[in-house]
CHARMM-style PDB file with segment names, atoms N, HN, CA, C and O in Angstrom:
ATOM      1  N   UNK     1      33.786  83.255   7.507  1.00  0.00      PROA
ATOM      2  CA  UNK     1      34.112  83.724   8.829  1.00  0.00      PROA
ATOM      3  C   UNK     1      35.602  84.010   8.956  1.00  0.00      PROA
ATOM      4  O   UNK     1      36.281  83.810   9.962  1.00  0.00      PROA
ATOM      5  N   UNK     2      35.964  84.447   7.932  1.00  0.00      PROA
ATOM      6  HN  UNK     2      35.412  84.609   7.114  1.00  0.00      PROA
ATOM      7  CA  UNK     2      37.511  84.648   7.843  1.00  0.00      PROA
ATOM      8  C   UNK     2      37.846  86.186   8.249  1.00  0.00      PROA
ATOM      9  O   UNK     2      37.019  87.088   8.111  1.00  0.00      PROA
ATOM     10  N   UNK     3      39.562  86.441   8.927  1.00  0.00      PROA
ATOM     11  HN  UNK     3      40.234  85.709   9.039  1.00  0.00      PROA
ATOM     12  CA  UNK     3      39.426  87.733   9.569  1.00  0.00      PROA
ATOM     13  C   UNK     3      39.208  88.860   8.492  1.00  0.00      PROA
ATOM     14  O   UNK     3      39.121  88.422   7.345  1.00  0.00      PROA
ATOM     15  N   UNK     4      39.123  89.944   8.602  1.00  0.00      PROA
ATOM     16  HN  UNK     4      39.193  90.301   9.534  1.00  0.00      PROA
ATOM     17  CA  UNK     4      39.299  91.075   7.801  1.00  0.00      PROA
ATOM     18  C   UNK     4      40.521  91.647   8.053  1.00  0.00      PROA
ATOM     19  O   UNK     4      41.174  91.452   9.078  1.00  0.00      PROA
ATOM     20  N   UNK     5      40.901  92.477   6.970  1.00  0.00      PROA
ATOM     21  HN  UNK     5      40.371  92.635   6.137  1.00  0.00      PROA
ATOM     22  CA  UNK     5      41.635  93.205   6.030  1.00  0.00      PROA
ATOM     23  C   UNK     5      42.477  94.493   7.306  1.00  0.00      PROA
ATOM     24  O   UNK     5      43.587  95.018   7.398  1.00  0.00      PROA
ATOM     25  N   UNK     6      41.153  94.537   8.106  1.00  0.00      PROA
ATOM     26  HN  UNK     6      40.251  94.110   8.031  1.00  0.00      PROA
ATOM     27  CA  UNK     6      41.332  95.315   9.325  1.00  0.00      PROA
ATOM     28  C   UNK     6      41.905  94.987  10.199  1.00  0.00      PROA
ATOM     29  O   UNK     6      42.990  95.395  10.614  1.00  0.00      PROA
ATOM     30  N   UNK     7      40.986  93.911  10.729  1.00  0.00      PROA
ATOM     31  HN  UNK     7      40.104  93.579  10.391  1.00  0.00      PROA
ATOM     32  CA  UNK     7      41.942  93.233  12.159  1.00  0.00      PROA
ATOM     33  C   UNK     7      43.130  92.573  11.758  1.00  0.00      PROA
ATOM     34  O   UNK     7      43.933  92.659  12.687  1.00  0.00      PROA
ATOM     35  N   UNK     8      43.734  91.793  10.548  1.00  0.00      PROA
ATOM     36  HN  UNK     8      43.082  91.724   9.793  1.00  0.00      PROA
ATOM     37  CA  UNK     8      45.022  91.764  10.411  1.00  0.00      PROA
ATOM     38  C   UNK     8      45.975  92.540  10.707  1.00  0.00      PROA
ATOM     39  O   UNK     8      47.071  92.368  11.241  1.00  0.00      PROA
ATOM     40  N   UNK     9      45.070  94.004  10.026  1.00  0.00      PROA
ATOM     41  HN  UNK     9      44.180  94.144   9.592  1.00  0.00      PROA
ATOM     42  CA  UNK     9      46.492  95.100  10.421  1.00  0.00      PROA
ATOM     43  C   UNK     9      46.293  95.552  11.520  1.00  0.00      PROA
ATOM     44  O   UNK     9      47.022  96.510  11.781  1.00  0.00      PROA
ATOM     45  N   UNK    10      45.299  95.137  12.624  1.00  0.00      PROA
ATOM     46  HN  UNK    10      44.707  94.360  12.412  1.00  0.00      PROA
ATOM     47  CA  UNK    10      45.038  95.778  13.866  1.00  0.00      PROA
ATOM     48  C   UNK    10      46.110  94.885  14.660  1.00  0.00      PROA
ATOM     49  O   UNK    10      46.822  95.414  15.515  1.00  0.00      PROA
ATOM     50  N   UNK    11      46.220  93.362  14.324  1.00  0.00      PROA
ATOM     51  HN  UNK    11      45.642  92.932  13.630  1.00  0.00      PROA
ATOM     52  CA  UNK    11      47.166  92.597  15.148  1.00  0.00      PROA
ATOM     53  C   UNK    11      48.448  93.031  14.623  1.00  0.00      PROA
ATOM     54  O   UNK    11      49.271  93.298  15.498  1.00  0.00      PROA
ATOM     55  N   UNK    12      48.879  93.188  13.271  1.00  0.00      PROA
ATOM     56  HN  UNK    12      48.210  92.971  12.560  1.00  0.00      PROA
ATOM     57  CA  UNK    12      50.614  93.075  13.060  1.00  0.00      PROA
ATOM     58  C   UNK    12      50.367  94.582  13.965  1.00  0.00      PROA
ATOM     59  O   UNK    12      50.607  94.487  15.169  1.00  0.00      PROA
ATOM     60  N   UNK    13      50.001  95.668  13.559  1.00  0.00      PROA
ATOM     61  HN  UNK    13      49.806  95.745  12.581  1.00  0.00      PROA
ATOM     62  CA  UNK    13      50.341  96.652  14.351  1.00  0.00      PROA
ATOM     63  C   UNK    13      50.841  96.738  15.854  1.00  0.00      PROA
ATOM     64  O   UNK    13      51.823  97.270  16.372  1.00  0.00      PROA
ATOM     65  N   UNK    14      49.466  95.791  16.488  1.00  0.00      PROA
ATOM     66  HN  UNK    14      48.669  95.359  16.067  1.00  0.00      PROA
ATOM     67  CA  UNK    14      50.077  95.497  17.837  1.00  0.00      PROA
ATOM     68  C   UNK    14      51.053  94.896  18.030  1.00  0.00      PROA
ATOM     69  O   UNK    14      51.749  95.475  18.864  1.00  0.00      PROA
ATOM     70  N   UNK    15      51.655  93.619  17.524  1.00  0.00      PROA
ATOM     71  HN  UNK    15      51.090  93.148  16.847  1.00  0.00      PROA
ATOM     72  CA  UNK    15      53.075  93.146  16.945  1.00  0.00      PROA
ATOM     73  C   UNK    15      53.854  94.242  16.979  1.00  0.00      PROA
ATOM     74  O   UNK    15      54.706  94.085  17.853  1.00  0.00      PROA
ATOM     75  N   UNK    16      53.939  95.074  16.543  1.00  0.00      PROA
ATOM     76  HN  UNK    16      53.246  95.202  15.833  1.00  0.00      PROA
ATOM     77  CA  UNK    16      55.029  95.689  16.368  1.00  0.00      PROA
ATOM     78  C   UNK    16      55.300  97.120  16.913  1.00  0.00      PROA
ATOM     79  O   UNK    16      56.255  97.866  16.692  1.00  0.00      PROA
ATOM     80  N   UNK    17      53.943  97.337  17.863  1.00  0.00      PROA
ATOM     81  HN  UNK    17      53.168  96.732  18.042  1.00  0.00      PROA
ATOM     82  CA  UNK    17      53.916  98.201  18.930  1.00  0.00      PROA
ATOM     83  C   UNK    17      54.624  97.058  20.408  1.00  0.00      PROA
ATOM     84  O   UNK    17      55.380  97.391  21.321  1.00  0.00      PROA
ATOM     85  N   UNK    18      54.228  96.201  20.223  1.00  0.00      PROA
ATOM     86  HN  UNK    18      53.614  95.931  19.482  1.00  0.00      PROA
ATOM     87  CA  UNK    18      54.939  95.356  21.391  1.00  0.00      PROA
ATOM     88  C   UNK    18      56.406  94.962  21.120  1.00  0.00      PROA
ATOM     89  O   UNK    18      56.942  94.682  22.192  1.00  0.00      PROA
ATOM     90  N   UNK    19      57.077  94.864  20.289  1.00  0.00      PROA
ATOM     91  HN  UNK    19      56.642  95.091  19.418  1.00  0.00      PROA
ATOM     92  CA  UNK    19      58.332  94.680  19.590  1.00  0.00      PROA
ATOM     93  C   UNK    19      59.129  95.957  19.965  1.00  0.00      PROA
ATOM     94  O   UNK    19      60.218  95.806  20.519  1.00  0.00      PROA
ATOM     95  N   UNK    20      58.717  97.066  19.731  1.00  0.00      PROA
ATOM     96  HN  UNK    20      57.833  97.189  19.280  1.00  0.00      PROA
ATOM     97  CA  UNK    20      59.126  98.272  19.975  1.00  0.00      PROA
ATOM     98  C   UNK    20      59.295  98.190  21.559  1.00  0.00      PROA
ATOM     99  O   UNK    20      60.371  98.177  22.157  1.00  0.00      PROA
ATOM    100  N   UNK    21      58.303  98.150  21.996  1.00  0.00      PROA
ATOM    101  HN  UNK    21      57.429  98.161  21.511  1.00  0.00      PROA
ATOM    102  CA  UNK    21      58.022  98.378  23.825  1.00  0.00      PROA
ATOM    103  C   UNK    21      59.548  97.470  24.401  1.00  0.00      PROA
ATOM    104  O   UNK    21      60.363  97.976  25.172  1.00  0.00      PROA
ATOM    105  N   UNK    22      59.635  96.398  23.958  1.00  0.00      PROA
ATOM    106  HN  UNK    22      58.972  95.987  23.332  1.00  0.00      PROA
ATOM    107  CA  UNK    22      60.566  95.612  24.338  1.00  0.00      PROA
ATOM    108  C   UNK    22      61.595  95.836  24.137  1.00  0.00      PROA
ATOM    109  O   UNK    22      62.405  95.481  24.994  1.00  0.00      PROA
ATOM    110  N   UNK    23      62.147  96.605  22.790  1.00  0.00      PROA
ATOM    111  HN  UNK    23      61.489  96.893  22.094  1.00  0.00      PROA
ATOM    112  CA  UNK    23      63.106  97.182  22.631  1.00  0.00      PROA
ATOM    113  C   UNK    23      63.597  98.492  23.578  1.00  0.00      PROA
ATOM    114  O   UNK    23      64.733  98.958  23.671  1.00  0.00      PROA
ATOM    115  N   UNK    24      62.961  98.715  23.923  1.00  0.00      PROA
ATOM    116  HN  UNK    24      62.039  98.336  23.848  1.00  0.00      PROA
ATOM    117  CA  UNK    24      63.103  99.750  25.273  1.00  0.00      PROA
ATOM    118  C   UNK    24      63.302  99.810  26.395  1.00  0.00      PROA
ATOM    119  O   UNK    24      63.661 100.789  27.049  1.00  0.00      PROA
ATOM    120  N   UNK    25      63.038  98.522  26.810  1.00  0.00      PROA
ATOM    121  HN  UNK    25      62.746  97.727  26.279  1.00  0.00      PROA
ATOM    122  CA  UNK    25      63.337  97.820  28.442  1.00  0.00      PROA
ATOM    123  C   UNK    25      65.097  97.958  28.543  1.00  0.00      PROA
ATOM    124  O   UNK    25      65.887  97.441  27.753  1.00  0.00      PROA
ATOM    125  N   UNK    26      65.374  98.632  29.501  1.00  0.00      PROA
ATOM    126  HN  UNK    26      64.733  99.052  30.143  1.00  0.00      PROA
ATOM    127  CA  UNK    26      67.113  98.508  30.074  1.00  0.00      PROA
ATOM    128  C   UNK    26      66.991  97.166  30.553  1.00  0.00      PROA
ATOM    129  O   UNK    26      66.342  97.105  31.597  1.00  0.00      PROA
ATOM    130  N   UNK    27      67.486  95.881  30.042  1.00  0.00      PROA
ATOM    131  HN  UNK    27      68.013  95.931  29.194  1.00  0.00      PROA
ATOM    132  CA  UNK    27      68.017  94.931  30.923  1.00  0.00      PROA
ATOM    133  C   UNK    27      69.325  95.575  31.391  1.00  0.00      PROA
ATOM    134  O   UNK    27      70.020  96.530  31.045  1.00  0.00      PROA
ATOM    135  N   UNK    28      69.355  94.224  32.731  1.00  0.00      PROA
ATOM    136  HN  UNK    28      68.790  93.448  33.012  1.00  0.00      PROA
ATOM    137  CA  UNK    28      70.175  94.761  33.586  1.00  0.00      PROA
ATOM    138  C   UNK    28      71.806  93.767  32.997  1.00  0.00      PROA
ATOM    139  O   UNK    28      71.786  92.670  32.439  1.00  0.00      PROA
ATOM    140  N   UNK    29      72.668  94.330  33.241  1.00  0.00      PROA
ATOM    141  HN  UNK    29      72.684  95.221  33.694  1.00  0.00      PROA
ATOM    142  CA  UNK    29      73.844  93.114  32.666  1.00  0.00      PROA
ATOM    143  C   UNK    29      73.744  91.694  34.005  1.00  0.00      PROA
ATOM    144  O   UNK    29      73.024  91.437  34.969  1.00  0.00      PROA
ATOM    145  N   UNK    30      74.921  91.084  33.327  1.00  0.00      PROA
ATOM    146  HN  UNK    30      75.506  91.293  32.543  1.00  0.00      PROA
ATOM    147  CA  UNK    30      74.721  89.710  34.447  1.00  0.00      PROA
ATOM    148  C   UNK    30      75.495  90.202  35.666  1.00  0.00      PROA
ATOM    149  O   UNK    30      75.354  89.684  36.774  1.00  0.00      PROA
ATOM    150  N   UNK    31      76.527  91.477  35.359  1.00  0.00      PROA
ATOM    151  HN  UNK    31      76.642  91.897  34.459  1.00  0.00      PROA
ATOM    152  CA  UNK    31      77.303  91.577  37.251  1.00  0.00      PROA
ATOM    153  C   UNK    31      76.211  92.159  38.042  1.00  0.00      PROA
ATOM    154  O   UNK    31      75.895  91.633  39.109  1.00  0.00      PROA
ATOM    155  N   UNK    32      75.566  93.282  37.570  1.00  0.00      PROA
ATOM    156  HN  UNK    32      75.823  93.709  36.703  1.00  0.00      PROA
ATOM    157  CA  UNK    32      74.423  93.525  38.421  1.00  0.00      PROA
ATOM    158  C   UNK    32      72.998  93.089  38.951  1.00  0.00      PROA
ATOM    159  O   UNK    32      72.328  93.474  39.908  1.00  0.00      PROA
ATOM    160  N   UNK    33      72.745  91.942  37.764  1.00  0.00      PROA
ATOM    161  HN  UNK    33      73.290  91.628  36.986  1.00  0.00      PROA
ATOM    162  CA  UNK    33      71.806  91.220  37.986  1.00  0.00      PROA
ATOM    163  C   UNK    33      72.435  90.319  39.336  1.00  0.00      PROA
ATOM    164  O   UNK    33      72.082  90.307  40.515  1.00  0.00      PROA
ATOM    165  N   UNK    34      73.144  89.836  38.860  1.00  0.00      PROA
ATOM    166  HN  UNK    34      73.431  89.845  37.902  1.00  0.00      PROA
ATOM    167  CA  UNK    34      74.191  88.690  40.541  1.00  0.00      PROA
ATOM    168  C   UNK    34      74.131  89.860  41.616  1.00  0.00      PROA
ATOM    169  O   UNK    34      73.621  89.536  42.689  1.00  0.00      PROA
ATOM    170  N   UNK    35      74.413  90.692  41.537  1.00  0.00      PROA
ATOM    171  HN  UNK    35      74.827  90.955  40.666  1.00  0.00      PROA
ATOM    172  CA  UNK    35      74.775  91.336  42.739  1.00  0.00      PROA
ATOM    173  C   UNK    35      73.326  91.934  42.964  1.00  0.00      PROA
ATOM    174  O   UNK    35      73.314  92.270  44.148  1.00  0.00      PROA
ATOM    175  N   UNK    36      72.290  92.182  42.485  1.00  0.00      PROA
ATOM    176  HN  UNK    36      72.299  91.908  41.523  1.00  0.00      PROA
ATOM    177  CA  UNK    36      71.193  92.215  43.198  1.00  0.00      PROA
ATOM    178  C   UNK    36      70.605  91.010  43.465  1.00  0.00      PROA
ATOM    179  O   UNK    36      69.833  91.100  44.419  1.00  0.00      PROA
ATOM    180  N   UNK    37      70.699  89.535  42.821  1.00  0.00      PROA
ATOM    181  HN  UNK    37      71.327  89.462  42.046  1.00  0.00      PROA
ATOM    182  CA  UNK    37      69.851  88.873  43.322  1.00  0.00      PROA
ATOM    183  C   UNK    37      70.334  88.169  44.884  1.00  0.00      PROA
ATOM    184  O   UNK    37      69.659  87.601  45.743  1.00  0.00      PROA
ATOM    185  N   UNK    38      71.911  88.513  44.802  1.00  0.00      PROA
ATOM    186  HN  UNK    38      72.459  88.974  44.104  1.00  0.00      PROA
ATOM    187  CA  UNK    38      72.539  88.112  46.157  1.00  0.00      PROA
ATOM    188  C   UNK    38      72.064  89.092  47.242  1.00  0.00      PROA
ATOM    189  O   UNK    38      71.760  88.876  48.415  1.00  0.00      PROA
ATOM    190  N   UNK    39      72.079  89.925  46.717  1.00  0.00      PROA
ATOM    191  HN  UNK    39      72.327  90.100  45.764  1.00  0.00      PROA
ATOM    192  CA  UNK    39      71.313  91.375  48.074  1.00  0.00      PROA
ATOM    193  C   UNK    39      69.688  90.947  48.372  1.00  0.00      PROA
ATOM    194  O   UNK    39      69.096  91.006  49.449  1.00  0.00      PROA
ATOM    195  N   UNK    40      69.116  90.448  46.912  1.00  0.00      PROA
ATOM    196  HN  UNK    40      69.597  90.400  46.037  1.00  0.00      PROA
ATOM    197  CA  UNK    40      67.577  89.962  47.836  1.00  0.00      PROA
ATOM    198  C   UNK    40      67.408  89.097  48.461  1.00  0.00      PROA
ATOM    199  O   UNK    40      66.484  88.991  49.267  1.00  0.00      PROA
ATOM    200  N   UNK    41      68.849  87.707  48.086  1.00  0.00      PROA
ATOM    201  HN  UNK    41      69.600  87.792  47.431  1.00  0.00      PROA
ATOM    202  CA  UNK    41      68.607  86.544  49.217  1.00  0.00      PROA
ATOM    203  C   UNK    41      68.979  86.932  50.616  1.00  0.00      PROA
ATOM    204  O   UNK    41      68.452  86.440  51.614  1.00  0.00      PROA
ATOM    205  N   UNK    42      69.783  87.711  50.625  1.00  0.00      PROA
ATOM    206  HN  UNK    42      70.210  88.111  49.814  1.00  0.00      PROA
ATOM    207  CA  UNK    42      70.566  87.915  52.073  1.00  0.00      PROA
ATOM    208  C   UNK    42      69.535  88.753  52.529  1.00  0.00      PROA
ATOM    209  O   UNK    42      69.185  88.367  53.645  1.00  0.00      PROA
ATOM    210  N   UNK    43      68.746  89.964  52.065  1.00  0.00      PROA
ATOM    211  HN  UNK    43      69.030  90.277  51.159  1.00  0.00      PROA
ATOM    212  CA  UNK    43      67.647  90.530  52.808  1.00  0.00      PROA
ATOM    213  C   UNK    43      66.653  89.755  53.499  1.00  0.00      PROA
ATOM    214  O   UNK    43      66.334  90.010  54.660  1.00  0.00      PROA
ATOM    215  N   UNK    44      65.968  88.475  52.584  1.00  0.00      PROA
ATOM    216  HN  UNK    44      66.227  88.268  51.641  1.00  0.00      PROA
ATOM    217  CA  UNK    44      65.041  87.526  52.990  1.00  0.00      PROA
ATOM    218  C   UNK    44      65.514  86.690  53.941  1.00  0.00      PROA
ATOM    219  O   UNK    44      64.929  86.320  54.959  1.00  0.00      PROA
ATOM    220  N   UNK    45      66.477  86.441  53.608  1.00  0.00      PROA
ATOM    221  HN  UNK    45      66.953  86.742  52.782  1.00  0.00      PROA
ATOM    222  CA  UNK    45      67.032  85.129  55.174  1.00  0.00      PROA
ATOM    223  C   UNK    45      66.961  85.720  56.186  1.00  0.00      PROA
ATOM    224  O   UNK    45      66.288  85.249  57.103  1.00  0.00      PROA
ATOM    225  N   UNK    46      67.689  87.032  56.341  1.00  0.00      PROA
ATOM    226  HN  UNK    46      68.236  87.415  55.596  1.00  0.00      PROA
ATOM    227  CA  UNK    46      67.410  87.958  57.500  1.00  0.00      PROA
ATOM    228  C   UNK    46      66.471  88.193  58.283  1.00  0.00      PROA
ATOM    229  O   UNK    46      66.531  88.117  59.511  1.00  0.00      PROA
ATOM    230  N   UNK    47      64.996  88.670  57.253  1.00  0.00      PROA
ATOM    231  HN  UNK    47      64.947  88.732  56.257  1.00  0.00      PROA
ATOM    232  CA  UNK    47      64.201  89.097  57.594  1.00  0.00      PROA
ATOM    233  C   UNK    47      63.489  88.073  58.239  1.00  0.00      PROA
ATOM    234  O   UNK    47      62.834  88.238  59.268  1.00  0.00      PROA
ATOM    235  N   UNK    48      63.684  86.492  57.330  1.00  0.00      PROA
ATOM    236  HN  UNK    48      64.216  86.358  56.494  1.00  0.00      PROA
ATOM    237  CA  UNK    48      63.089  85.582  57.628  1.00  0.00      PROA
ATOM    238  C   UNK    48      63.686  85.176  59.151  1.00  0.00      PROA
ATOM    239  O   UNK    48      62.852  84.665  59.898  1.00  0.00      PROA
ATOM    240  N   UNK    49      64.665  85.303  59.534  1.00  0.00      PROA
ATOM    241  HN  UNK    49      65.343  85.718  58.927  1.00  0.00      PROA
ATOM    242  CA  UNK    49      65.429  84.882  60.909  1.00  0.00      PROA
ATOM    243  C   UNK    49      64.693  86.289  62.093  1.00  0.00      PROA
ATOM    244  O   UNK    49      64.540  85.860  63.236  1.00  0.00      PROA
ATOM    245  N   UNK    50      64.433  87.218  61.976  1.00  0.00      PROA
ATOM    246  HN  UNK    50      64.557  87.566  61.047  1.00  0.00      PROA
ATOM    247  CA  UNK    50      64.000  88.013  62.476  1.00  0.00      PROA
ATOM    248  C   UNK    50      62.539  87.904  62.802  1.00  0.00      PROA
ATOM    249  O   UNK    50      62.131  88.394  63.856  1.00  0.00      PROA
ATOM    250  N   UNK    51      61.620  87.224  61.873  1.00  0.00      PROA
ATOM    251  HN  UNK    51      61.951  86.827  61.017  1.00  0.00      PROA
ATOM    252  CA  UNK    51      60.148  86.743  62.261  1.00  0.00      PROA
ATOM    253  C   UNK    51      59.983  85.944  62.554  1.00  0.00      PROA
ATOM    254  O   UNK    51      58.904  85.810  63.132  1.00  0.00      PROA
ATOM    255  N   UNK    52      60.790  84.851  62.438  1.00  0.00      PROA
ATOM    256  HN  UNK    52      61.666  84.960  61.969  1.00  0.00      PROA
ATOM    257  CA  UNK    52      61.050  83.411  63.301  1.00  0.00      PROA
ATOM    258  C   UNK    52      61.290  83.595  64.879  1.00  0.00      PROA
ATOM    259  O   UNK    52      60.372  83.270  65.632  1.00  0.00      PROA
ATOM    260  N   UNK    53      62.423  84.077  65.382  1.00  0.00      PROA
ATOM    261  HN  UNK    53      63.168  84.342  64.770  1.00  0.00      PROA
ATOM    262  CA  UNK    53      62.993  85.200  66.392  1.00  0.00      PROA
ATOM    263  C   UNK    53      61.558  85.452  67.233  1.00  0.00      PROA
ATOM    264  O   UNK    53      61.106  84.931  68.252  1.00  0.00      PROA
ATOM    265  N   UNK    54      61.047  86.513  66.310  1.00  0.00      PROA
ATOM    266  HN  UNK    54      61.414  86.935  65.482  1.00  0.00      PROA
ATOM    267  CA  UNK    54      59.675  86.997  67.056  1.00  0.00      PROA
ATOM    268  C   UNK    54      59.206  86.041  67.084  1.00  0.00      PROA
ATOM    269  O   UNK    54      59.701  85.319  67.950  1.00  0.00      PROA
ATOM    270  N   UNK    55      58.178  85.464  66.360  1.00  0.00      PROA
ATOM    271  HN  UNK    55      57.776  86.051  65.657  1.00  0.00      PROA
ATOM    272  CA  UNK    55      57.187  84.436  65.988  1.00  0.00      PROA
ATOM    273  C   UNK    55      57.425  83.446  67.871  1.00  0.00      PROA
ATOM    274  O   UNK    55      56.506  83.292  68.675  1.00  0.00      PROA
ATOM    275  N   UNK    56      58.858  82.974  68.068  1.00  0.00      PROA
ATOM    276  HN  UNK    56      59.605  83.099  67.415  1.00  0.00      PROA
ATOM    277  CA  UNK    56      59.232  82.261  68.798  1.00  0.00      PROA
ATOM    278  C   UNK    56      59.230  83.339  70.711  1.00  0.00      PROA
ATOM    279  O   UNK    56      58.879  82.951  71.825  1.00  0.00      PROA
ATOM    280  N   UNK    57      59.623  84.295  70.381  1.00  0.00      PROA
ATOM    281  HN  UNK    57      59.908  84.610  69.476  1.00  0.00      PROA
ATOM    282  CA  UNK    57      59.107  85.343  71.958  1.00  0.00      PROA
ATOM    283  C   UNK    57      57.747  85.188  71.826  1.00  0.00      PROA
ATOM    284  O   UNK    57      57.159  84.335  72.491  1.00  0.00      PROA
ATOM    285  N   UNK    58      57.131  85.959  70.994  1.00  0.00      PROA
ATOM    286  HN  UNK    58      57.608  86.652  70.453  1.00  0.00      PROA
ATOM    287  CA  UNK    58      56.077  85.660  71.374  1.00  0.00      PROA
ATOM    288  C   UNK    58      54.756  84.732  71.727  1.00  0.00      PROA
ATOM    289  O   UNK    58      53.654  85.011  72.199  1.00  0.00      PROA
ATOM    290  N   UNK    59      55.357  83.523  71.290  1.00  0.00      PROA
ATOM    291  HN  UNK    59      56.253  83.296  70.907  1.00  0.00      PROA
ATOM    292  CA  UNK    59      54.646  82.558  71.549  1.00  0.00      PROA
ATOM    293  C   UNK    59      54.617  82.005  72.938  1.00  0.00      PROA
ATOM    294  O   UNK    59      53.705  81.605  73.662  1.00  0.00      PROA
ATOM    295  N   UNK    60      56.572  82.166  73.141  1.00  0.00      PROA
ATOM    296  HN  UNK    60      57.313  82.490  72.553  1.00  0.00      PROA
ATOM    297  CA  UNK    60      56.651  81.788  74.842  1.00  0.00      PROA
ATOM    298  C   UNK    60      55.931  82.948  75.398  1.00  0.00      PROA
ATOM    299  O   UNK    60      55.716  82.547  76.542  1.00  0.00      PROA
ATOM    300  N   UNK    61      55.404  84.169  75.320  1.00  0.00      PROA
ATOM    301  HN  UNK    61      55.579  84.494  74.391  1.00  0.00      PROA
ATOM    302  CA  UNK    61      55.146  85.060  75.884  1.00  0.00      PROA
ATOM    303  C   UNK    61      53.476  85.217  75.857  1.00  0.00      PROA
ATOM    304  O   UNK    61      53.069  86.070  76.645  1.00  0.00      PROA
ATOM    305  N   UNK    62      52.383  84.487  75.026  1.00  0.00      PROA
ATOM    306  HN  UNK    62      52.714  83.794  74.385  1.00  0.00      PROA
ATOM    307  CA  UNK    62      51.324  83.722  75.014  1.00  0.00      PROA
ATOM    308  C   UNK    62      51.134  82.879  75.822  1.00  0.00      PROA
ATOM    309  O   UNK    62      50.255  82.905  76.683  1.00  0.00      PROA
ATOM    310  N   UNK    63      52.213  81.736  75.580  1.00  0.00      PROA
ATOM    311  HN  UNK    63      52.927  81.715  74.881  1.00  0.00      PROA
ATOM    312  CA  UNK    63      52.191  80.851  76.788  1.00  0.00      PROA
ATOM    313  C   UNK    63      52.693  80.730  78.339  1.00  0.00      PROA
ATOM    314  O   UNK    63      52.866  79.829  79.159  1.00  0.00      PROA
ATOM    315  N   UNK    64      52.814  81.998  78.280  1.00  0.00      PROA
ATOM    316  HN  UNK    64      52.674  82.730  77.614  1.00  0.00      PROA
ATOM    317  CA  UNK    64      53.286  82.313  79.706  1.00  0.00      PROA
ATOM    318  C   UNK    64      51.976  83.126  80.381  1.00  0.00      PROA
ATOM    319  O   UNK    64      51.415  82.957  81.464  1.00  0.00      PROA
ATOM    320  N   UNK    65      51.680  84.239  79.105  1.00  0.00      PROA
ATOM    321  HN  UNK    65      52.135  84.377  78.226  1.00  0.00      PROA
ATOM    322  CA  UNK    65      50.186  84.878  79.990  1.00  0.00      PROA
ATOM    323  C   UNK    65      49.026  83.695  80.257  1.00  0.00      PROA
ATOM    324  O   UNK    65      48.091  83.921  81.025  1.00  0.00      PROA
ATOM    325  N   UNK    66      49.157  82.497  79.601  1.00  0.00      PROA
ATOM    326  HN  UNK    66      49.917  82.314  78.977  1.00  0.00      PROA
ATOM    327  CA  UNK    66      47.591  82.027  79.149  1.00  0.00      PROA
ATOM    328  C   UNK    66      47.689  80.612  80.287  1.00  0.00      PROA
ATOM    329  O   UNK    66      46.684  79.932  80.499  1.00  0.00      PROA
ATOM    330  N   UNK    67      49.348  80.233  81.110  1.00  0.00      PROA
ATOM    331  HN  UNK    67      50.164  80.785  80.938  1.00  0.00      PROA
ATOM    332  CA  UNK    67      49.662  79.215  81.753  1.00  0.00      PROA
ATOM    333  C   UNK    67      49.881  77.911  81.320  1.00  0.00      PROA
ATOM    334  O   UNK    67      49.976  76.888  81.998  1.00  0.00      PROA
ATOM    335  N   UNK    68      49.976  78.114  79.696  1.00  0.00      PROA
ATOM    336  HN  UNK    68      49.898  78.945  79.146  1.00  0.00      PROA
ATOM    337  CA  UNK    68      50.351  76.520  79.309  1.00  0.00      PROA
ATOM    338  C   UNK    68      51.723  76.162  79.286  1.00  0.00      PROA
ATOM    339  O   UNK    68      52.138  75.008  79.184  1.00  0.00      PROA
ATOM    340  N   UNK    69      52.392  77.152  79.379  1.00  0.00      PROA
ATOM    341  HN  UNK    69      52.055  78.089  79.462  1.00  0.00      PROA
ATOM    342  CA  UNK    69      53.951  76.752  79.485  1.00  0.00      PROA
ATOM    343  C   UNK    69      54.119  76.825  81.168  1.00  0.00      PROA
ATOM    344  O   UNK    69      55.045  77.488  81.637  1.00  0.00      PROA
ATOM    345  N   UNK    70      53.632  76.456  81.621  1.00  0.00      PROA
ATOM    346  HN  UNK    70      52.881  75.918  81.240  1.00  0.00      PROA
ATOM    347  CA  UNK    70      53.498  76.087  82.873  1.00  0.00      PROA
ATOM    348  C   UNK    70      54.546  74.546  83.568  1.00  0.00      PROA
ATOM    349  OT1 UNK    70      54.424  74.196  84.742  1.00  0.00      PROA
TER     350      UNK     70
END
């Protein structure tokens, strides 16, 4: 039950079709990597302060149509 002659060279091949692929990826350097991951925290806090914000009108604004903030 041992592999064949085939699928050996069917895996190194893929090996080294994936080796290649990787060699192709642009990483990003480390100043631009920092300076985007600082632009996605500051987007999220934002956004996150902005649905909180809402989240919080509209709840007083639930509890104002429905009379429990009464």
């Amino acid at each position: 039950m041992g592999e064949t002659e085939n699928t050996k060279a069917q895996k190194e091949s893929w090996v080294d079709g994936l080796k290649n692929e990787f060699g192709k990826i642009a990483w990003l350097n480390k100043k631009t990597l920092g300076k985007q991951t600082v632009a996605v925290v500051i987007v999220s806090v934002i956004v996150g302060f902005i649905i909180a914000i809402l989240d919080t009108v509209i709840q007083y604004g639930v509890d104002f149509l429905t009379g429990i903030g009464v």
